[in-house]
N, C-alpha and C positions, 0 to 999 in steps of 0.2 A: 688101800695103801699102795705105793708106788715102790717099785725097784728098780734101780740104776745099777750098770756093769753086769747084764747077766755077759756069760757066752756067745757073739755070734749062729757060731757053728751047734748050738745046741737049738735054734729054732728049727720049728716045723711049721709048716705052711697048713694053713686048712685043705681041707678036702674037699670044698666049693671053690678054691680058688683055680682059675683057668689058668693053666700052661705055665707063663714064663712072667703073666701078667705080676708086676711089682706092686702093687696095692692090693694089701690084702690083711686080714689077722695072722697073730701068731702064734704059738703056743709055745712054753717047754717046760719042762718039770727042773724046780728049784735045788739046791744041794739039803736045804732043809724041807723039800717032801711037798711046798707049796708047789700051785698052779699057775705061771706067768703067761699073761696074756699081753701080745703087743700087738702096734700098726709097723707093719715093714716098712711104711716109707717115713715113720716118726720114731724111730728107737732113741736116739737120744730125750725124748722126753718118757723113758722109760716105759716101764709093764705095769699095771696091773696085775696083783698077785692074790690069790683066793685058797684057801684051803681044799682037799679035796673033795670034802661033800658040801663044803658051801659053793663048788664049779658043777660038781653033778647036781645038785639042787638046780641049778639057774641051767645048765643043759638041759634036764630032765622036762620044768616047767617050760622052755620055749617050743620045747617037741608035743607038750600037751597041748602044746594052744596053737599049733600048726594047721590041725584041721578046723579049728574056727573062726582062724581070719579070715575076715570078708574084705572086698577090695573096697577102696575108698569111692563114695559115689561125689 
């Protein structure tokens, strides 16, 4: 599900993201408790929004499977 009009000023920048660099995800917590995730240099076509354990779920499984990506041959 997508959301339009969150807040500017209530995104956060990830924590992989470099410096001042403008392309990046985003994140902020909804006024109803959901998880909105955006592209900084596409907010007009809104966020993605996810429940809180349906975002820990999908955090959780990318961090399990960090130590068995293999690089592309």
């Amino acid at each position: 599900m997508a959301r339009h009009g969150l807040p500017p000023h209530a995104w956060r920048k990830s924590s992989f993201s470099e410096g001042n660099d403008p392309y990046c995800i985003e994140m902020q917590t909804t006024p109803d408790a959901l998880i909105a995730i955006g592209d900084s240099k596409a907010r007009p076509r809104g966020a993605f929004v996810f429940s809180p354990p349906a975002w820990a779920a999908f955090v959780h499984s990318i961090r399990r499977g960090e130590d068995t990506l293999q690089p592309a041959r």
